[in-house]
C-alpha positions in Angstrom: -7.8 -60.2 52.4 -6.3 -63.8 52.8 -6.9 -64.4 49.2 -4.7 -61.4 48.1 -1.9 -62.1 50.9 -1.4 -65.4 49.4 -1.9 -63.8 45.8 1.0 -61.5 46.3 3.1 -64.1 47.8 2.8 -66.6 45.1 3.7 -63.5 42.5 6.8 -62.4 44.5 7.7 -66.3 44.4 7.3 -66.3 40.8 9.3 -63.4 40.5 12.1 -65.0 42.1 11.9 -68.0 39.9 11.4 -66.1 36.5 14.4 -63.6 37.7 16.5 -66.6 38.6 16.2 -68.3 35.4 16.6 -65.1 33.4 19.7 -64.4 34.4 21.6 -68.2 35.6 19.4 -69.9 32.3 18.2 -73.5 32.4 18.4 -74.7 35.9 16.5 -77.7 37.8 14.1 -77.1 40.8 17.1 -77.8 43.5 18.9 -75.5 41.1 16.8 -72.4 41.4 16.0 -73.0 45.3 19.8 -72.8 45.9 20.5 -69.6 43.8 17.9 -68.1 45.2 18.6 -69.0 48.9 22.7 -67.8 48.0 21.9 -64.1 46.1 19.7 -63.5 49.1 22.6 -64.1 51.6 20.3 -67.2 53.0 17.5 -65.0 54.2 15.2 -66.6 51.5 13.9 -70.4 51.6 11.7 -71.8 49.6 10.5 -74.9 50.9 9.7 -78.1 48.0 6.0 -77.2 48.8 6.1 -73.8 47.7 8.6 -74.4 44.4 7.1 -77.0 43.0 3.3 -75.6 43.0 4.8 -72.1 41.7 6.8 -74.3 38.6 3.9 -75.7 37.5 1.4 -72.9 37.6 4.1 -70.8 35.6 4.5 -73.1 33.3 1.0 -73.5 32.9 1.0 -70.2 32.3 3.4 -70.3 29.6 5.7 -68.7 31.2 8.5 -71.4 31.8 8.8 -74.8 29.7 10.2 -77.9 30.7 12.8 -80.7 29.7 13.9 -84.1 31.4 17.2 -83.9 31.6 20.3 -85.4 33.9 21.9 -83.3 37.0 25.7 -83.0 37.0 25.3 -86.2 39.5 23.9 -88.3 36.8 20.2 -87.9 38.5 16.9 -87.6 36.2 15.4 -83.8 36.7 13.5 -81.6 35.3 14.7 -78.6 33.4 12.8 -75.2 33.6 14.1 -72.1 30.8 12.0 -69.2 30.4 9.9 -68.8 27.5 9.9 -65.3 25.2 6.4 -64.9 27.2 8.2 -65.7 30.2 10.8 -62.6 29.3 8.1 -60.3 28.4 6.0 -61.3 31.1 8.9 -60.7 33.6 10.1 -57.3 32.0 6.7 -55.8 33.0 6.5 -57.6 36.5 9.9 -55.8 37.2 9.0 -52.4 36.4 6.0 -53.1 38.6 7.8 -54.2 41.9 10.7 -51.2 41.4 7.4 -49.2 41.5 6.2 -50.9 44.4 9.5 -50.8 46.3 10.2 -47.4 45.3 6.3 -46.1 46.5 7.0 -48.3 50.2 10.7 -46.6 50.1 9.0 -43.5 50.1 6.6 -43.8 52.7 8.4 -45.6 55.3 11.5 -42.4 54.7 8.4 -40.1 55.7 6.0 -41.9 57.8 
């Protein structure tokens, strides 16, 4: 049961970050935590130790790819941008959790 727990978290993370990049486009780590922590009105954190693990299995994956690149204060970072298997990838994931949300919708209107 752990296993899947952490499974599902590390999907919902990935989620975030493929959603985040979909729709703001080439952003650095920092970049991605703070859009993410603002849509969700600051009820989301994702802490350095959870981002960075998640960036590198996705782009492992193929999902994401990565550039070095400057911040707008003249600091070295690394860029993530979505892949077109990144876009595919997040198309399906998204018809998946409006499924998801809409089955737990359901049940907890008639539990």
């Amino acid at each position: 049961m752990a296993s899947s727990k952490q499974d599902a978290l590390q999907g919902t993370l990935d989620l975030l970050i493929l959603t985040t990049l979909a729709t703001r486009g080439p952003l650095h780590g920092y970049g991605i935590v703070t859009h993410i922590q603002q849509v969700s009105d600051d009820i989301l954190r994702v802490e350095e130790g959870s981002l960075y693990p998640a960036l590198h299995r996705i782009e492992a994956a193929k999902l994401i790819s990565s550039e070095w690149g400057l911040s707008t204060t003249n600091r070295k970072v690394k860029i993530y941008k979505l892949t077109p298997a990144g876009r595919k990838y997040l198309a399906a994931e998204e018809q998946r959790w409006g499924q998801l949300t809409l089955a737990v919708s359901k049940i907890l209107r008639f539990a």
